[in-house]
C-alpha positions in Angstrom: 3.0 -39.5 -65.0 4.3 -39.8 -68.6 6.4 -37.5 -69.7 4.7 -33.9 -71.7 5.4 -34.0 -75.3 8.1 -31.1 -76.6 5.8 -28.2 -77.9 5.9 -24.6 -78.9 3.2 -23.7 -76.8 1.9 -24.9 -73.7 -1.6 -23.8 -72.8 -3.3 -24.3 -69.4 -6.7 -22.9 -69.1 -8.3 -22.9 -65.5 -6.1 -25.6 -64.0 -3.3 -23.7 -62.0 -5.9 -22.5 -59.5 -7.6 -25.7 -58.7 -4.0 -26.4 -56.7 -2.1 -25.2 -53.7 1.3 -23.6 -55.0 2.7 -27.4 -54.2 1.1 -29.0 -56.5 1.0 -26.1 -59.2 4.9 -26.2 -59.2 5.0 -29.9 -59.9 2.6 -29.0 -62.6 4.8 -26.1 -64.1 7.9 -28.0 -63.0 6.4 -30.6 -65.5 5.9 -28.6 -68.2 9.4 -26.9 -67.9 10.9 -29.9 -68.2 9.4 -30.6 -71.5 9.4 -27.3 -73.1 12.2 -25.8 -75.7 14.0 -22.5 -74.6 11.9 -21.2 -77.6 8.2 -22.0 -76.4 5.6 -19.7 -74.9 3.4 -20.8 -71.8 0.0 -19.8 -71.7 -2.1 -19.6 -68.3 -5.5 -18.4 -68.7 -6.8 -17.9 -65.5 -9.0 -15.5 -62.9 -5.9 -12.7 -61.8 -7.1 -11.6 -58.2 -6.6 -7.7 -58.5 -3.5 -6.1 -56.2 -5.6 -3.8 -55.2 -8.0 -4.4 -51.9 -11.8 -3.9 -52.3 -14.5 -6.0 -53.8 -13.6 -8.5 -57.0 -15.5 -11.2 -58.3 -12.0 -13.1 -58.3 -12.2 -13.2 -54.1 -15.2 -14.8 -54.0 -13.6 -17.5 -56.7 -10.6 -17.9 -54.1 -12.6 -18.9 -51.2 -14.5 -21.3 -53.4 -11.8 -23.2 -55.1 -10.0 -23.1 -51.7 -13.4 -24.8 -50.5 -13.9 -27.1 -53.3 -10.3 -28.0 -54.5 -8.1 -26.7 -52.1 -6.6 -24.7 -54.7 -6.3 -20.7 -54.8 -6.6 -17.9 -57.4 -3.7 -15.9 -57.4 -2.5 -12.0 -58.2 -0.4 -11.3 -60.6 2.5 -11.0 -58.5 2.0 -14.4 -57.0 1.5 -15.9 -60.5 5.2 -13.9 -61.3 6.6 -15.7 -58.3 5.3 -19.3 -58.8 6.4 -18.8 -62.1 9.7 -17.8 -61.4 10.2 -20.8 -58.8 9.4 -23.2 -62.0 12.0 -22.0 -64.3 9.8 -19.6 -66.4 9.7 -15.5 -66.7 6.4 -13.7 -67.0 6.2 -12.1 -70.2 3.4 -9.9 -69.8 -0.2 -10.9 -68.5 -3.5 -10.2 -71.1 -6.6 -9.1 -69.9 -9.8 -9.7 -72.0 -13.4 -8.5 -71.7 -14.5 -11.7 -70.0 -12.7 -11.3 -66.7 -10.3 -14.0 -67.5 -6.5 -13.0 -68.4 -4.2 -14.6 -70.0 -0.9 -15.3 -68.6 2.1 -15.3 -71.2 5.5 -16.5 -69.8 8.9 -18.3 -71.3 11.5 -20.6 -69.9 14.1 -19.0 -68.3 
């Protein structure tokens, strides 16, 4: 794979959950390479609530683990992959469409 180009940003919309934690690391491993101490990382992505009970999010998570193999995370599991990759979780966005918005920085 070529190498990413050096940004400020870095914005992945709906691609860390089509992959098992493997393959998202290579994929944030990628980007971490590539990005400047200074750049911000943008996930926007379905955040599986912590807390148990019905979500349209589960229902997502069996079917991209049917279809892709892939999983949608909570936000504590997005802090952790994160934090294996060489990025902090800044803060994580909601927004009136069910999708948030995931905002970390190299660490």
């Amino acid at each position: 794979a070529d190498a990413l180009p050096v940004c400020d940003a870095y914005v992945l919309m709906e691609v860390i959950h089509d992959w098992a934690d493997a393959e998202a690391s290579a994929i944030l491993k990628a980007v971490r390479a590539a990005a400047p101490p200074h750049a911000t990382l943008l996930l926007v992505e379905d955040i599986v609530p912590d807390a148990p009970g019905p979500h349209w999010a589960r229902m997502v998570d069996i079917v991209m683990l049917t279809v892709t193999g892939g999983l949608q995370r909570t936000t504590r599991e997005y802090q952790a992959l994160l934090a294996g990759c060489g990025f902090r979780m800044e803060q994580v966005i909601d927004t009136p469409t069910g999708i948030s918005i995931v905002e970390a920085r190299p660490i």
